[in-house]
C-alpha positions as CSV (number, residue, x, y, z in Angstrom):
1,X,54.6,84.5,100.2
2,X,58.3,84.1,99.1
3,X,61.0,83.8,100.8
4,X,63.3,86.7,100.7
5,X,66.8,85.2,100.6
6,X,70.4,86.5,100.7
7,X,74.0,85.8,100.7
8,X,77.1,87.2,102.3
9,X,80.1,85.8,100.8
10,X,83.5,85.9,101.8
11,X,86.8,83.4,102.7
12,X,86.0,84.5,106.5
13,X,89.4,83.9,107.3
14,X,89.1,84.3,110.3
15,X,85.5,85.7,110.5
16,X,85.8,89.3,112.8
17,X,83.6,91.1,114.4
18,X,83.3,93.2,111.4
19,X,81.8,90.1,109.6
20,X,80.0,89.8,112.8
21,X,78.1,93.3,112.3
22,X,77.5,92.3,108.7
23,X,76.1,89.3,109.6
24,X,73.5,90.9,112.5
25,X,72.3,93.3,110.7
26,X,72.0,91.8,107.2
27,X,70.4,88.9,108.7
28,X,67.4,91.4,109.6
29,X,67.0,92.4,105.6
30,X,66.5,88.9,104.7
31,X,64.0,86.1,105.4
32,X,66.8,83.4,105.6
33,X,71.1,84.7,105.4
34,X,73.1,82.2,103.6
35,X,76.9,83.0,105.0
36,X,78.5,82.0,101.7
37,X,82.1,80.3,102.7
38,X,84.0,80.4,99.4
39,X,87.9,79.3,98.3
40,X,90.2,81.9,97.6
41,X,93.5,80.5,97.3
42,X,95.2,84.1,96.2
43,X,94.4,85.3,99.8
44,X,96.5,82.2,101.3
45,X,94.5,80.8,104.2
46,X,95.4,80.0,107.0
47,X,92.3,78.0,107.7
48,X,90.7,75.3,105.4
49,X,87.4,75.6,103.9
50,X,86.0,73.4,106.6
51,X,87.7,74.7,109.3
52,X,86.1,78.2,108.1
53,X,82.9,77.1,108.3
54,X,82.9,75.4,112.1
55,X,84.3,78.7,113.0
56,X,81.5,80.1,111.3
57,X,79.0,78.3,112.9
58,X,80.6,78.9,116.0
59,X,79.7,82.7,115.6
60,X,76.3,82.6,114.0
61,X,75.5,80.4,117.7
62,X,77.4,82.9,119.6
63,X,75.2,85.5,117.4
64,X,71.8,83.7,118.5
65,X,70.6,84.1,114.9
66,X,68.0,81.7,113.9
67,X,67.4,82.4,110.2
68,X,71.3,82.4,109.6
69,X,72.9,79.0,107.5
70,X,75.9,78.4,106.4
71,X,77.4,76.8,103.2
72,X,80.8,76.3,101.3
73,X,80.7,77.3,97.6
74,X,83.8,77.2,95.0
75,X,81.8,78.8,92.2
76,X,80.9,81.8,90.6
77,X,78.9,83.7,93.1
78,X,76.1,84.3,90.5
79,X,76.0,80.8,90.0
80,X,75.7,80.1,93.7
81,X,73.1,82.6,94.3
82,X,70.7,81.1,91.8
83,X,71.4,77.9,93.3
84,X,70.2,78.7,96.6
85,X,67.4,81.0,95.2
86,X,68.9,84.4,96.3
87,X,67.7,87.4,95.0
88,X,70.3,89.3,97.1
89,X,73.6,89.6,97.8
90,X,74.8,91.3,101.0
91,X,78.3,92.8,101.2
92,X,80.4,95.2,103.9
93,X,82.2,98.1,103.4
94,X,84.4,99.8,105.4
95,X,86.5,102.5,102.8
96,X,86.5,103.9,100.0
97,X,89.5,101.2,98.5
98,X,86.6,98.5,99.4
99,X,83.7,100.3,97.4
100,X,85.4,100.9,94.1
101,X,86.5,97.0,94.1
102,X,82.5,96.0,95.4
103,X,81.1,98.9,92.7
104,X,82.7,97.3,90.4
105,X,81.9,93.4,91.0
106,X,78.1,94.5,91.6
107,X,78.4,95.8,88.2
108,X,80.0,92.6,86.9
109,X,77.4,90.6,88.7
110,X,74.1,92.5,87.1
111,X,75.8,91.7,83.7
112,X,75.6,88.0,84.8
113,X,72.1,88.0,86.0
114,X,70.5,91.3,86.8
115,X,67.7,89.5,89.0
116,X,70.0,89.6,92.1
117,X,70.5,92.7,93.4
118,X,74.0,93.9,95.8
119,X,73.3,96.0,99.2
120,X,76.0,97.3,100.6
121,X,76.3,97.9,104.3
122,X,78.5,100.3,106.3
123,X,80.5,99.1,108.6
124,X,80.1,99.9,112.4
125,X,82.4,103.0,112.4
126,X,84.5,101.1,115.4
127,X,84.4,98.1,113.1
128,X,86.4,99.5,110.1
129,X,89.4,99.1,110.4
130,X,89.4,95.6,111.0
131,X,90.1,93.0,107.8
132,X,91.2,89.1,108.1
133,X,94.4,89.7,106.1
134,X,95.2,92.2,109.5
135,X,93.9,90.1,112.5
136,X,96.1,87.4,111.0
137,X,99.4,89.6,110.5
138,X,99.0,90.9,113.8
139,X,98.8,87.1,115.4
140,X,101.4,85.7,113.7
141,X,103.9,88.8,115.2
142,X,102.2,88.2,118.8
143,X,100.1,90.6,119.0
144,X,96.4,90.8,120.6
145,X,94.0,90.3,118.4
146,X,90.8,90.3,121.3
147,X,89.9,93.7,119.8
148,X,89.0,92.4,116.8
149,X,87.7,88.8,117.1
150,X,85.1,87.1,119.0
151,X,87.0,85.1,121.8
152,X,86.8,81.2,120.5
153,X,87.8,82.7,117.1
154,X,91.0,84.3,118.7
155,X,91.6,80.3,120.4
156,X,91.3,78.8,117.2
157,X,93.8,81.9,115.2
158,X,96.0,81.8,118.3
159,X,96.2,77.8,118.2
160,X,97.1,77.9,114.3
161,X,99.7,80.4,115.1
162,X,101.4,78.1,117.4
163,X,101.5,75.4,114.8
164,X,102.9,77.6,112.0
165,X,105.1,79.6,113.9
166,X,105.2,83.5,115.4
167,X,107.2,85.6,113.6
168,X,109.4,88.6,114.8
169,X,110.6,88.1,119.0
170,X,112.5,90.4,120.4
C-alpha cells in the first residue's frame, strides 16, 4: 500500500496555535505530514530558517504527533512536493482575504503538476483571527501574546523581542 503523504507549508514565523490546529488535524488526513518550513524574505522574519524549524519541532513534540516531520525548503512548492512524494498539499484558512489568495495558488499549482491536489482546512473558529505577522506586532509593542502561542514559542518571540527592541512605552 502507499503512503499517503502531505505537506503544510508556511514561514511559521512564529508557528501559533492556529498552525497548531492545522497541524492536528491535517496530520490525521495523511499517512506521514511534512511541515514544510520555507524562506520568505518579503514577510521579514524575525526568526531564521533554522530557528523556525527548532521551534517547530518544539510544537510537533508538544503536539505528541508521531507521523509529523519537519523540513526546510527554498523552492517552488510543486517542486518540493514531488521531491518528497506528496500527493497533497494541506493549507489553513481563516477568511475570506486568505481563500481568494489560496484559490488562486491551488489553481497555479494544478497548472504545475495536477497530480497533487490542495485541501483546505477551516480554521478553529477561536483560532482565526490569529496570523504570525499579528502575534509578532503585538510583541514588539508589549503586548501578551499567551492567547495566541504555545508557551515555549511565546519565550523564544518574547526573548527575540528583547534583543531587537519593544517599540511604543508609555
Amino acid at each position: 500500500m502507499t503512503q499517503r503523504i502531505g505537506i503544510y507549508p508556511g514561514t511559521f514565523d512564529p508557528v501559533t496555535l492556529g498552525h497548531a490546529d492545522i497541524i492536528r488535524r491535517g496530520a490525521k488526513l495523511v499517512d506521514k505530514l511534512i511541515i514544510g518550513v520555507t524562506t520568505n524574505p518579503s514577510k521579514n522574519p524575525m526568526f531564521t530558517p533554522d530557528e523556525r524549524m527548532e521551534m517547530m519541532r518544539g510544537e510537533i513534540a508538544r503536539l505528541g504527533l508521531d507521523n509529523v516531520e519537519i523540513q526546510g525548503f527554498d523552492a517552488l512548492l510543486m517542486k518540493f512536493a514531488k521531491h518528497v512524494g506528496a500527493g497533497v498539499i494541506i493549507r489553513g484558512l481563516r477568511a475570506v482575504a486568505d481563500f481568494e489568495y489560496e484559490y488562486q495558488m491551488a489553481g497555479m499549482n494544478q497548472q504545475l503538476d495536477a497530480s497533487i491536489e490542495t485541501v483546505f482546512l477551516m480554521a478553529d473558529i477561536s483560532l482565526q483571527p490569529i496570523a504570525s505577522k499579528l502575534v509578532k506586532e503585538i510583541a514588539i509593542y508589549g503586548g501578551d501574546i499567551a492567547p495566541f502561542v504555545a508557551p515555549q514559542v511565546k519565550a523564544l518571540v518574547e526573548a527575540r523581542v528583547a534583543e531587537i527592541g519593544r517599540k511604543g512605552d508609555y
